[in-house]
Every structure is written in structure tokens, then in C-alpha cells.
C-alpha positions as CSV (number, residue, x, y, z in Angstrom):
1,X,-10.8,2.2,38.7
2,X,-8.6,5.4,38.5
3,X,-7.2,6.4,41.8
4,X,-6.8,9.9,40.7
5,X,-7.5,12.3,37.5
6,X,-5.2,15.1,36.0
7,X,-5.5,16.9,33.0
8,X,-2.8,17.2,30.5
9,X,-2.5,20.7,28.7
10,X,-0.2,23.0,26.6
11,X,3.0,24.8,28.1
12,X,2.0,27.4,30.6
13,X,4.4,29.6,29.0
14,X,2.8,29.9,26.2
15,X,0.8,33.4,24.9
16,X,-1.6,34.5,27.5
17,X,-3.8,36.0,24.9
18,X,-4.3,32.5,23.4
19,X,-5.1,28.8,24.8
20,X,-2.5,26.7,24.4
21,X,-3.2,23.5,23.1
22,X,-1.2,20.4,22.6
23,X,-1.6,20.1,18.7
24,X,-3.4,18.4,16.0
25,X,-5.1,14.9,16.9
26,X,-2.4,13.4,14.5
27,X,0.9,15.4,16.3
28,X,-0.4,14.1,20.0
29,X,-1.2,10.3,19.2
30,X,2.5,10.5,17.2
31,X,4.1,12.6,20.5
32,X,2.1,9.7,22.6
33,X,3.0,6.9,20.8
34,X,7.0,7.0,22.2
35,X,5.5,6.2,25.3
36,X,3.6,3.6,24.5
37,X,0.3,5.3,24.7
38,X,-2.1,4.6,22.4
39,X,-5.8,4.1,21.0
40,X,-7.0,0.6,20.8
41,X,-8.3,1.1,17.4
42,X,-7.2,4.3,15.1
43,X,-10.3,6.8,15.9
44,X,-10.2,5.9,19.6
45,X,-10.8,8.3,22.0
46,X,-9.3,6.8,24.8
47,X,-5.4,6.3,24.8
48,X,-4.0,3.6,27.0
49,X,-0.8,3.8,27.9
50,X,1.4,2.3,31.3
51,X,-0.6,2.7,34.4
52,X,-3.2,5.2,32.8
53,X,-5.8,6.0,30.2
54,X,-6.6,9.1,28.5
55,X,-9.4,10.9,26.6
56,X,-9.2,13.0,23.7
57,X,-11.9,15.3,23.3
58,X,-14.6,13.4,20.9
59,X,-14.3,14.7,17.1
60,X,-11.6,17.2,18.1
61,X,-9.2,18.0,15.6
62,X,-7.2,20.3,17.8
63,X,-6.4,18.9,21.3
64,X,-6.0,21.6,24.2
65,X,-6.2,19.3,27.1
66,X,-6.6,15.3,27.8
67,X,-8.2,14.1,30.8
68,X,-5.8,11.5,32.6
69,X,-7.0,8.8,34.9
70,X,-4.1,7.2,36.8
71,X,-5.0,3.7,36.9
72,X,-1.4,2.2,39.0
73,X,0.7,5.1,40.2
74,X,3.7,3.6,39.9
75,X,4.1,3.3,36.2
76,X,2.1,5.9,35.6
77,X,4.2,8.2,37.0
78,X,7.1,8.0,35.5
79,X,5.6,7.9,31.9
80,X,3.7,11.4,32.9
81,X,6.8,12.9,34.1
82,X,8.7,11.9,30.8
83,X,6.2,12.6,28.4
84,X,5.8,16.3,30.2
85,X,9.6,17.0,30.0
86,X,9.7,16.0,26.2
87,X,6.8,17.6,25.6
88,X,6.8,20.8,27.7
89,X,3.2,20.2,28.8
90,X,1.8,20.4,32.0
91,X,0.1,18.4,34.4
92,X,-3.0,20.0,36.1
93,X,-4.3,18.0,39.3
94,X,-8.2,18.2,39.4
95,X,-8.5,18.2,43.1
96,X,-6.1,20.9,44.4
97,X,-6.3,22.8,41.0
98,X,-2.3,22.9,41.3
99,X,-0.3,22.6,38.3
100,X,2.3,19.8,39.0
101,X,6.1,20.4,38.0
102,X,8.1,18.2,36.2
């Protein structure tokens, strides 16, 4: 059971006067896939990766956001905190509604 969920989104210092979004389906899952996060089957949904899951949006072709569930905080951690500096996304925590620096 996830211990806590964040969501994964496009730079915040991207235009204002458009959302940002992370890319295509197939620029995430290859961005993903150096950290070992991945679908169980092709057109999964759900990525797993060290320590978490995430969810693409179902039959999305462009990904703004992916819900994280942190399933073992330690591992999960630092995979989130290298896949957001590579990737200049950010982390949004669901509970406080903070974005988390990385």
C-alpha cells in the first residue's frame, strides 16, 4: 500500500499561458525507462519502477502529470529526485499542495 502520493508534472518554469506537460506517451516511458521505470506490458498504464508506481493518464497521448504512489521511501526517493533533476519536472505533494524541490 502506498504510504504517500505525489504528482509528477512539467517544469514550473515553463509558459504561464500554457500547461506544461511532460511529453508524448512515447518521450516519458523512453525518459522513464533510465530509471528503471516501466509498464509491465507495452500499453500499461501503470509504470513500476524502485520503490513506486505510476499512472499515465488512460488513452493519453500527451502526458501533463502522473500520479506517483511511493510504495518504500527509501528507494523511491532517490529515483524521484534523479529523474526530476534530469528531467526538470516537478514533484507536487497531494497533501500540503507544496511543490517539492529537487
Amino acid at each position: 500500500m502506498a504510504k504517500r502520493q505525489l504528482v509528477l508534472a512539467g517544469p514550473a518554469d515553463a509558459d504561464a499561458d500554457e500547461q506544461p506537460t511532460l511529453g508524448t506517451r512515447r518521450e516519458v516511458l523512453a525518459s522513464l525507462s533510465k530509471f528503471n521505470t516501466a509498464p509491465d506490458v507495452p500499453e500499461g498504464e501503470l509504470l513500476y519502477g524502485p520503490g513506486l508506481t505510476m499512472q499515465i493518464p488512460p488513452g493519453a497521448e500527451e502526458i501533463s502529470q502522473l500520479l506517483v504512489a511511493v510504495i518504500e521511501e527509501d528507494m523511491a526517493w532517490s529515483v524521484l529526485t534523479r529523474i526530476c533533476r534530469a528531467t526538470h519536472w516537478q514533484l507536487l505533494d497531494l497533501d500540503s499542495g507544496r511543490s517539492l524541490s529537487l
